[in-house]
C-alpha positions in Angstrom: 9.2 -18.8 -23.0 8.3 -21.8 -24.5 4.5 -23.1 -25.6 3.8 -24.8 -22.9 5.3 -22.7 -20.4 2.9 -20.2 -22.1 0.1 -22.4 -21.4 0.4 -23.1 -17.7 1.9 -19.5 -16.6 -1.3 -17.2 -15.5 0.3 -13.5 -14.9 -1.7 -11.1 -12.6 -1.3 -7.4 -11.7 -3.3 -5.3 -8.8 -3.5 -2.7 -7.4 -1.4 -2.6 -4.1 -3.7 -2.4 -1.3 -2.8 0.8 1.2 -1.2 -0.2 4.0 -0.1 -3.3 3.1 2.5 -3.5 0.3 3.6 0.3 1.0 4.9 -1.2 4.4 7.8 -3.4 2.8 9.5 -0.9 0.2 13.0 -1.1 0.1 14.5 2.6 1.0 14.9 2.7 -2.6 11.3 2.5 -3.7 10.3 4.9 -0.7 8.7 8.7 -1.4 8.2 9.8 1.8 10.2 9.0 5.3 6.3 7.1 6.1 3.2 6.3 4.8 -0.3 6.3 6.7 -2.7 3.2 7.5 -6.2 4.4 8.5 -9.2 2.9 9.8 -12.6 3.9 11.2 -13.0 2.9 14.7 -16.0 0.5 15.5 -18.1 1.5 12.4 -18.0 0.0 8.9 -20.0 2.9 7.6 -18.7 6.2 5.7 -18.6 8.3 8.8 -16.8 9.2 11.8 -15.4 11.0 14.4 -12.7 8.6 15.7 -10.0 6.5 13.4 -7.2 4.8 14.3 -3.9 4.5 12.7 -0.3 3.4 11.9 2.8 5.1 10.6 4.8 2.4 8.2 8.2 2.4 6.6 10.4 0.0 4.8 13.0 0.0 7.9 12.3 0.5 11.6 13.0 4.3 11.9 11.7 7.0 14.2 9.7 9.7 12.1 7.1 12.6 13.4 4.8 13.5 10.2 1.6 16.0 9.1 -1.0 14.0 8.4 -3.7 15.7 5.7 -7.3 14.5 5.6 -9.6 15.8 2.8 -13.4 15.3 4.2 -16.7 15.8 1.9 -16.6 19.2 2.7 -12.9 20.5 3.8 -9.5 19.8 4.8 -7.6 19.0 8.1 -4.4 18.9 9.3 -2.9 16.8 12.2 0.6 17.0 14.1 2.1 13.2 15.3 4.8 14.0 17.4 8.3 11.6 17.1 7.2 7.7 17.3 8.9 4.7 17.2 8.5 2.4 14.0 9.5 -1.0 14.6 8.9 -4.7 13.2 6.0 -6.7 13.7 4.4 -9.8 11.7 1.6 -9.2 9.9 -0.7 -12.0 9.2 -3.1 -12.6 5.8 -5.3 -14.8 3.8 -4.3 -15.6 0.2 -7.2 -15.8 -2.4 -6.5 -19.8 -2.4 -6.6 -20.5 1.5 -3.1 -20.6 2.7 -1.9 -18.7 5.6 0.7 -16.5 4.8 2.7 -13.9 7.7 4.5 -11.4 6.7 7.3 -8.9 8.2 6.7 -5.1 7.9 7.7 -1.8 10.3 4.9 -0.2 12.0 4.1 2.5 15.0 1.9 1.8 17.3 -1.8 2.6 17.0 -2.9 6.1 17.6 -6.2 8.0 16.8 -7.3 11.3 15.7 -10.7 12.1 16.8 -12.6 15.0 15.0 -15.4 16.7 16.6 -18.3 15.3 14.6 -18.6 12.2 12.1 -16.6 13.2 9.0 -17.0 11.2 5.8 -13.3 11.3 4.6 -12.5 11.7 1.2 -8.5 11.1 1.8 -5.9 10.5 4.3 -2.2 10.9 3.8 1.6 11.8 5.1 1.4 15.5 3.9 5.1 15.6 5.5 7.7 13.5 8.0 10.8 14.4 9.5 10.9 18.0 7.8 10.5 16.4 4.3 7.8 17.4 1.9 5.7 13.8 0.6 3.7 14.0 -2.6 0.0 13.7 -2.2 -1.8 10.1 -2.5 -4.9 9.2 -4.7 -8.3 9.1 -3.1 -8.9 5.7 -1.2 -11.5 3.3 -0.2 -11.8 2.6 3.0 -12.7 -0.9 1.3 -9.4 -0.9 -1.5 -10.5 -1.9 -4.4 -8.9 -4.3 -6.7 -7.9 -5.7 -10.1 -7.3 -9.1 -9.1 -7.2 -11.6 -6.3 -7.2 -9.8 -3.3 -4.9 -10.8 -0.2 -6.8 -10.5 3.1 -6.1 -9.9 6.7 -6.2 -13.4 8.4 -9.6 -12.5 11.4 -7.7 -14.6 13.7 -5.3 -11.6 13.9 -7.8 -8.9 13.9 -6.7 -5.1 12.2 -6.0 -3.3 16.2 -6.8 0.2 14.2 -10.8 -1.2 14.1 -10.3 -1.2 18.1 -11.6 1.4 20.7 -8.1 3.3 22.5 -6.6 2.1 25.9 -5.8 4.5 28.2 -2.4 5.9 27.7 -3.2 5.1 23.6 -2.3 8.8 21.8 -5.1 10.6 20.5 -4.8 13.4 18.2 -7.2 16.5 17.4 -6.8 17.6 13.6 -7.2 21.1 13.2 -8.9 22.9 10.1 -6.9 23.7 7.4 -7.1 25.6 4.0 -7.7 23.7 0.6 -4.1 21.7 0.1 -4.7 20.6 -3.3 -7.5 21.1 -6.1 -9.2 18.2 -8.8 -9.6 21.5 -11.6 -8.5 19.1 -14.4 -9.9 16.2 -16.6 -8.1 13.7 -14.6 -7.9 14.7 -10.9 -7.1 11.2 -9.7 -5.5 7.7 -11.4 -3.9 4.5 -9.7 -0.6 3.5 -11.0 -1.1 0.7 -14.0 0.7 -1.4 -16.2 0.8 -0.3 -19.8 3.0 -3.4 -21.1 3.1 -6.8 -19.2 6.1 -8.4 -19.7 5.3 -12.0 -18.8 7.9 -14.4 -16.4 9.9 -17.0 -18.6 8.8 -21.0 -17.2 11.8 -21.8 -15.6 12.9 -24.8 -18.2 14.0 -27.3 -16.0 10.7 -27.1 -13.7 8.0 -27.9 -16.8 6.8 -30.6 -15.2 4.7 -30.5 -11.9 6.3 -27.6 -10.1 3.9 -24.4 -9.3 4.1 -21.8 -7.0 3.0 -18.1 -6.6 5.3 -15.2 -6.4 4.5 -11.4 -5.6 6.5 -8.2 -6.3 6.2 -5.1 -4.9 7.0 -2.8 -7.6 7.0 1.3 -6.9 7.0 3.3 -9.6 8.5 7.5 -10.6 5.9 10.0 -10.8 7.0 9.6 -15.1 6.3 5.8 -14.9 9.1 4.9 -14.5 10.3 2.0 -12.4 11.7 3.2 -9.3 12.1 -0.3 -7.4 11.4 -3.8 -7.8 11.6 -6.5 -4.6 10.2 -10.0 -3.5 7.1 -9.6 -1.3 5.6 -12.9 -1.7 8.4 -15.8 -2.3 6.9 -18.7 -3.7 9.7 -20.8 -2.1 11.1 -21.2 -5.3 14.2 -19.1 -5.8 14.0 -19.5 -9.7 9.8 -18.6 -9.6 10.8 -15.5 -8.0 14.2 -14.7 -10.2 11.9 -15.1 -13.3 9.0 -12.9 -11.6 11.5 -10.3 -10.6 12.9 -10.0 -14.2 9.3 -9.8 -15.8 8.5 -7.0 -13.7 11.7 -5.3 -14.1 10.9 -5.0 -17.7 7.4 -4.4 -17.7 6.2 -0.8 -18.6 4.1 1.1 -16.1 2.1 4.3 -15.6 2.5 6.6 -12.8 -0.2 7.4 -10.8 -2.4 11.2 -10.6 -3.0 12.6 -7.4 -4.8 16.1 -7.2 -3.9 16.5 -10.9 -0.4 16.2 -10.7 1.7 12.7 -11.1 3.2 10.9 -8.1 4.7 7.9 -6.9 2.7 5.0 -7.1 2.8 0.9 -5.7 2.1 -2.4 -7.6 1.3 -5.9 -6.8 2.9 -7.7 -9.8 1.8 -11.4 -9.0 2.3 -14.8 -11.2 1.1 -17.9 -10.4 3.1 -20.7 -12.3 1.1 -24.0 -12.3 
């Protein structure tokens, strides 16, 4: 890369938010048949008793899946029978204004509904379609982030936040034994980079072009890198040929759930300006 393409080539890496990037994984860079979005229904504290959610894959499928929640003070278990995952358009904010929709493969809303407020710990696809998925790290029902953070456009509001229709699928969990432990230094760790490789300046573009490019990069429970594809094009196809390369050969590190390592997601993002 040359000195000025050095100058004018801002690389950023964050943490995938759940839900989001997980949704568009190439088969390739998928651990488990589906993975779980989850929201509290009408209530932006940290309890209770009702929460909608989606099943998501990288294809539309039809999966049925054991969901496991880990609450302050025990576990759960739920059944979701067979459901259809199909496309839709999701719609977001980007951290500088623009509009931005976006394909992914979701199930329709259902809810579980426990039988008092619970302040949940974790939620995850313990297992779909008779396959066992690895555990996730703990989340937030607010994800944090190590970077500019991609938002849901509120002119499309998030339909897990909203009370069930009739007909809408609604789920008891049941109480189950202790699924996994934290008796270790390091119970829990999101997946990280450990060397940034940053994207060559595409020479003949020096002057005046910019753009932003994401990647959504999933990585092996060793670190390393199980898939790399385009989830933001900047409408540049050599931005996004030089982004996928840098994040091909960056070095990541695999993620810690419940003291052992799993899969993990990344947002690799570079904003050429």
């Amino acid at each position: 890369m040359t000195l000025i393409g050095r100058a004018i080539v801002a690389v950023i890496f964050f943490a995938a938010l759940s839900g989001l990037a997980a949704t568009h994984a190439k088969a390739a860079g998928e651990f488990c048949p589906a993975s779980l979005y989850l929201k509290p229904v009408g209530n932006n504290g940290t309890r209770a008793a009702l929460y909608g959610f989606t099943l998501n894959a990288g294809a539309p499928k039809t999966v049925s899946a054991i969901l496991a929640f880990e609450t302050e003070s025990s576990w759960f278990s739920a059944t979701v029978p067979a459901v259809a995952i199909a496309p839709v358009t999701r719609h977001f904010i980007e951290p500088d204004g623009t509009h931005r929709a976006q394909a992914a493969w979701s199930s329709p809303v259902m809810y579980v509904r426990f039988s008092q407020p619970v302040s949940l710990m974790n939620a995850f696809v313990l297992g779909a379609d008779g396959q066992a998925c690895p555990p996730q790290p703990r989340w937030a029902l607010t994800p944090k982030s190590r970077g500019p953070t991609t938002i849901r456009d509120p002119q499309y509001p998030d339909t897990t936040t909203l009370a069930p229709q009739s007909g809408d699928a609604i789920i008891t969990p049941k109480p189950a034994k202790a699924l996994y432990n934290t008796d270790c230094a390091e119970p829990f760790r999101d997946a990280s980079v450990k060397a940034p490789v940053p994207p060559d300046y595409p020479e003949p573009l020096l002057h005046g072009a910019q753009g932003t490019v994401q990647v959504l990069v999933t990585i092996n429970p060793g670190g390393s890198l199980a898939d790399a594809t385009l989830f933001q094009s900047s409408g540049d196809i050599n931005f996004d040929n030089a982004t996928l390369r840098a994040a091909r050969e960056t070095t990541y590190q695999s993620a810690v759930a419940y003291c052992q390592p799993v899969p993990g997601s990344y947002l690799f993002k570079t904003t050429f300006q």
